[in-house]
C-alpha positions in Angstrom: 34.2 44.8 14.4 31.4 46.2 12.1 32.8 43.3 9.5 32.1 41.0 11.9 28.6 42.0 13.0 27.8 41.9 9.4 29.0 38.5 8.1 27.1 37.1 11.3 24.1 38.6 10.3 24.5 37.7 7.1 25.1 33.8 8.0 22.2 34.3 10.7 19.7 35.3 7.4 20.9 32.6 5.5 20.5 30.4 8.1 17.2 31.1 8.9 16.2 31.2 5.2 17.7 27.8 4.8 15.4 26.4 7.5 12.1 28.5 6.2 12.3 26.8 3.2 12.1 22.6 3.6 11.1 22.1 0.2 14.2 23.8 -1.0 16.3 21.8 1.1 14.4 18.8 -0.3 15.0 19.8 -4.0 18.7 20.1 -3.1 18.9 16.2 -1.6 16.7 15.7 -4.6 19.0 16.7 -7.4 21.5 14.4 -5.5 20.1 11.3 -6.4 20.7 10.2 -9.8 18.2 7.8 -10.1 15.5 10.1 -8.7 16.6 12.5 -11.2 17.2 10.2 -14.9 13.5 8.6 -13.5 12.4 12.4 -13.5 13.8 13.4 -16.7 11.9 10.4 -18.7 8.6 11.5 -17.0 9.1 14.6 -18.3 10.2 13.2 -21.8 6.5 11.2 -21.4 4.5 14.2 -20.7 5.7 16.1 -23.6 5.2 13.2 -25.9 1.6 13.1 -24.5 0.8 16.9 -23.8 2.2 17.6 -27.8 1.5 14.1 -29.5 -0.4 15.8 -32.7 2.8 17.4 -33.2 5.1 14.8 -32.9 3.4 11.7 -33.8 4.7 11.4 -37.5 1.5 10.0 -38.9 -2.4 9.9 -37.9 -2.4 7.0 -35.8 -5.8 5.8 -37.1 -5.0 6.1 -40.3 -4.8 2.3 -41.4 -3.1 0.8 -44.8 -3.2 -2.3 -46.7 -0.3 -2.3 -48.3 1.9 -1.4 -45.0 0.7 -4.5 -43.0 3.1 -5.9 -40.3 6.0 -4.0 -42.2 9.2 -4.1 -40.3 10.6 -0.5 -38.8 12.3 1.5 -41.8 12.5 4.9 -42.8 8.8 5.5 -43.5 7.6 3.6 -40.2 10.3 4.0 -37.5 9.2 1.1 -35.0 7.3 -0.4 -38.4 3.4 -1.0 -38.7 0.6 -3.2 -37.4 -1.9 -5.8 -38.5 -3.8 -2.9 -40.4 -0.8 -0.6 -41.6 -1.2 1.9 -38.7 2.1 3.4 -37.8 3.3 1.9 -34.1 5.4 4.9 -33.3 2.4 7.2 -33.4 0.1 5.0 -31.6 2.6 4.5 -28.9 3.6 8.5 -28.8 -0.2 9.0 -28.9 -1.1 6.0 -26.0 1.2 8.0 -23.9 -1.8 9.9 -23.1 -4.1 7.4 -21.9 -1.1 5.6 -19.7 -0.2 9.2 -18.4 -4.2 10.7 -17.7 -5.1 7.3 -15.9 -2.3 7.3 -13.6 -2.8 11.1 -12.6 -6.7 10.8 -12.4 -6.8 7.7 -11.1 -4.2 8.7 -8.3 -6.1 11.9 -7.6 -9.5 10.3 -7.3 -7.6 8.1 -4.5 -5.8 11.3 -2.6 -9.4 13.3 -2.7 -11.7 10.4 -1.5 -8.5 8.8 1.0 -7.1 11.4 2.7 -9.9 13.4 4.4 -11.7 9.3 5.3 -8.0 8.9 6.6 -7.9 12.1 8.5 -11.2 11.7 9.9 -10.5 8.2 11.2 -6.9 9.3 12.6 -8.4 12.7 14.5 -11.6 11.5 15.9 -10.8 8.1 16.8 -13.0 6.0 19.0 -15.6 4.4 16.9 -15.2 6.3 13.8 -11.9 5.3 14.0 -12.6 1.7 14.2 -15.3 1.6 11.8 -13.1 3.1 8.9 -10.5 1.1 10.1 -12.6 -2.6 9.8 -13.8 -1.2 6.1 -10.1 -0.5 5.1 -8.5 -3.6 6.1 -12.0 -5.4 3.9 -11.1 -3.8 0.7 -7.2 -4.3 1.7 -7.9 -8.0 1.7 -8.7 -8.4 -1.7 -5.9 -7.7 -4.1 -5.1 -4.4 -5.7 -5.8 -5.9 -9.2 -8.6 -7.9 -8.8 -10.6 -5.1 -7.6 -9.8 -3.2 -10.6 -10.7 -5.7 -12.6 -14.1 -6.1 -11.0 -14.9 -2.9 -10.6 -14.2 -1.9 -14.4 -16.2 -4.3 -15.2 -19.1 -3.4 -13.5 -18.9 -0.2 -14.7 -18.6 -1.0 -18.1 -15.4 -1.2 -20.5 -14.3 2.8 -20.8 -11.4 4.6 -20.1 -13.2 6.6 -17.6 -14.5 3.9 -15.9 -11.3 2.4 -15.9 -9.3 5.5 -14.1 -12.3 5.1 -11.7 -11.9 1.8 -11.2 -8.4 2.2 -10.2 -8.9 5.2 -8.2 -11.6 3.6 -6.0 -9.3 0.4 -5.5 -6.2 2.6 -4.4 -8.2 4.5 -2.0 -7.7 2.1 0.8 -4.1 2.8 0.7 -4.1 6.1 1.1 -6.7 6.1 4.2 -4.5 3.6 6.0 -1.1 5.9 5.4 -3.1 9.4 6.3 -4.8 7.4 9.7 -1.3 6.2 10.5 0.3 9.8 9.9 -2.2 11.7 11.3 -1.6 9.5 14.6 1.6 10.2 15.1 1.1 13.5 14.2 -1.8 14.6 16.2 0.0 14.3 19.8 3.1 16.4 19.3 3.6 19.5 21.4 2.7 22.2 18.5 -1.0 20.4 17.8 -1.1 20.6 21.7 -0.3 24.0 21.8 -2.7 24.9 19.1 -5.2 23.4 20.7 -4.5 24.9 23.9 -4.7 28.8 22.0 -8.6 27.7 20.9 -8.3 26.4 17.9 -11.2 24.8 16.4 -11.1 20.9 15.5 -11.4 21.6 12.1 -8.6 24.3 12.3 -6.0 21.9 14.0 -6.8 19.0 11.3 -6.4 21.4 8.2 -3.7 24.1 9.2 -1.3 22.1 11.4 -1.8 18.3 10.9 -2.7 18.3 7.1 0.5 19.9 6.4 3.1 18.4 8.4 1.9 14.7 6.4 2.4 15.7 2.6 5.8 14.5 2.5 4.6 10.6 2.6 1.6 11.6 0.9 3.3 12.7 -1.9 5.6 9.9 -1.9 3.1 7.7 -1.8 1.2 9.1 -4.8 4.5 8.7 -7.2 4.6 5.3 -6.5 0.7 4.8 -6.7 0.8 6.0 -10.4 3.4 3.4 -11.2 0.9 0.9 -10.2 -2.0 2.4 -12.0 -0.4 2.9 -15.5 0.2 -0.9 -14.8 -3.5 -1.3 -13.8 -4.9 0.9 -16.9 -2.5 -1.7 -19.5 -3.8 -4.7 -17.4 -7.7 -3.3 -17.7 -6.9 -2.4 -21.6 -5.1 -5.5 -22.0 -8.5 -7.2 -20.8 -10.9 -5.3 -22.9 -11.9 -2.6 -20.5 -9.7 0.5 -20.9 -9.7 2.4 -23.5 -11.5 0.6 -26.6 -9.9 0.5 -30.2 -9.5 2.1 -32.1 -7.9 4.8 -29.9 -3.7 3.8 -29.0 -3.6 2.3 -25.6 -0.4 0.7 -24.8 -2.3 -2.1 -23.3 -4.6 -2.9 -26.1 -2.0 -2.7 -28.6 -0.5 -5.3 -26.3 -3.5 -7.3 -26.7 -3.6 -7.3 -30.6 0.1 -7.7 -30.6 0.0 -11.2 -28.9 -1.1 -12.7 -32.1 1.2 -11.6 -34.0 4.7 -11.7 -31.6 6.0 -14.6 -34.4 5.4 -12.5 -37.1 5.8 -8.7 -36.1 7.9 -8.5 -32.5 7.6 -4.9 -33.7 3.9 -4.4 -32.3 4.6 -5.9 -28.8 8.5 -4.8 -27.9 7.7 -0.5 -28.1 4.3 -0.4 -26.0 5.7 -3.4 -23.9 9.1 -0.9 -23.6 7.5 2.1 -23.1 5.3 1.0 -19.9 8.6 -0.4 -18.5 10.2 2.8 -18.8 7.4 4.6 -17.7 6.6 2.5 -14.6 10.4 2.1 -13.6 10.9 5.8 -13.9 8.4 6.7 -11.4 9.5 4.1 -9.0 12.9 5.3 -9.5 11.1 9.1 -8.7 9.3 7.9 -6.2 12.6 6.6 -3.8 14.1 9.9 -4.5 11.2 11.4 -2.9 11.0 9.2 -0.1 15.1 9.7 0.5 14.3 13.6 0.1 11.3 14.3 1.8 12.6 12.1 5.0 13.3 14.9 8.1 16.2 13.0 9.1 18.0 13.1 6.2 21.1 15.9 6.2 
């Protein structure tokens, strides 16, 4: 009998453990999903290769030489050289940074200035609610890119200016998903019975709605810095990212175009790497989205 009382506690603990712990659950349905999981493991690859570049990168990727002009990859250039002898496997281990730092800044520029607009226009409602709303749907009617663009360059051509740039443009996004989350949040029974204890406005929004709409959110934000690493190549690309001669996958695009006759080389790696990149956090971000969903078992 006493066996029995114990294995029932015991499955009684693990059961309630198992439900006081959604983001474990999560990270279980997570490790499931191959995709999710290969897309995780290159972002990871990407981060190192960014966070350690003056370690890895074989050679200073400013360093230029004449005699190593448009060489083809070979032992002493892996991925070969470009229209000044710099080494293309360096610059594109050392771009890695600026892809990488433009998507997360330019993501978390978006969550900080979109989410509390989003909340405040889902919560209050009425006219606040409508105002944010008719802004919103302004900046969503002209294209994700073309904002960027203009923005940028009203800033001025920078890196900086660029992450801003993108961060501004994706903000709209995020204040329509947190407004829509936050109303279909707002009117179940816990938020009513937390506002029937006494709690303050402020307390409801922050303790018990903020919470309960991370899992899109985050979601949300994975796929957002696909789109920006796109957006920082596009910008640097165009001439206003980061300016040579720092490595920027996008402008060694640029220079590259010149030469795609002559030295493929220069265009196939950065070209490569923001595929891989971009694709791997789309890949991360469905995983997400499959296990972050409530209904999934």
């Amino acid at each position: 009998m006493s066996a029995v009382i114990a294995t029932s506690e015991t499955v009684t603990v693990s059961a309630v453990s198992n439900e006081a712990s959604p983001w474990l659950r999560a990270w279980r349905r997570l490790r499931r999903r191959r995709g999710a999981m290969l897309g995780l493991a290159v972002v990871l690859g990407f981060v190192v290769l960014a966070l350690f570049a003056p370690w890895i990168a074989p050679q200073d990727p400013l360093a230029t030489s004449w005699s190593a002009i448009r060489k083809a990859p070979s032992a002493a250039h892996w991925l070969g050289t470009d229209e000044i002898g710099r080494d293309v496997l360096s610059r594109v281990i050392w771009g890695s940074q600026a892809s990488l730092l433009a998507g997360l800044s330019s993501v978390s520029i978006s969550l900080l200035l979109g989410v509390p607009i989003g909340l405040a226009a889902g919560f209050l409602g009425g006219f606040v609610d409508s105002l944010i709303s008719r802004i919103t749907d302004a900046f969503l009617a002209c294209p994700f890119l073309i904002l960027a663009i203009a923005l940028a360059a009203f800033l001025g051509p920078s890196l900086t200016n660029a992450m801003i740039a993108i961060g501004v443009s994706a903000t709209p996004i995020f204040v329509r998903l947190t407004r829509a989350q936050v109303i279909n949040v707002k009117v179940e029974d816990y938020i009513e019975a937390a506002r029937a204890v006494g709690n303050p406005p402020w307390r409801i929004a922050l303790r018990h709605i903020l919470p309960n709409i991370l899992a899109p959110l985050i979601v949300q934000a994975t796929l957002a810095i696909a789109a920006a690493v796109i957006a920082e190549a596009s910008l640097s690309f165009l001439g206003l990212g980061q300016q040579p001669p720092a490595p920027s996958w996008g402008s060694m695009l640029n220079t590259a175009k010149n030469y795609v006759d002559n030295a493929p080389w220069m265009a196939v790696w950065p070209g490569v790497s923001i595929f891989l990149l971009v694709l791997s956090f789309n890949l991360l971000g469905d995983g997400l989205r499959d296990a972050l969903d409530p209904r999934q078992r």
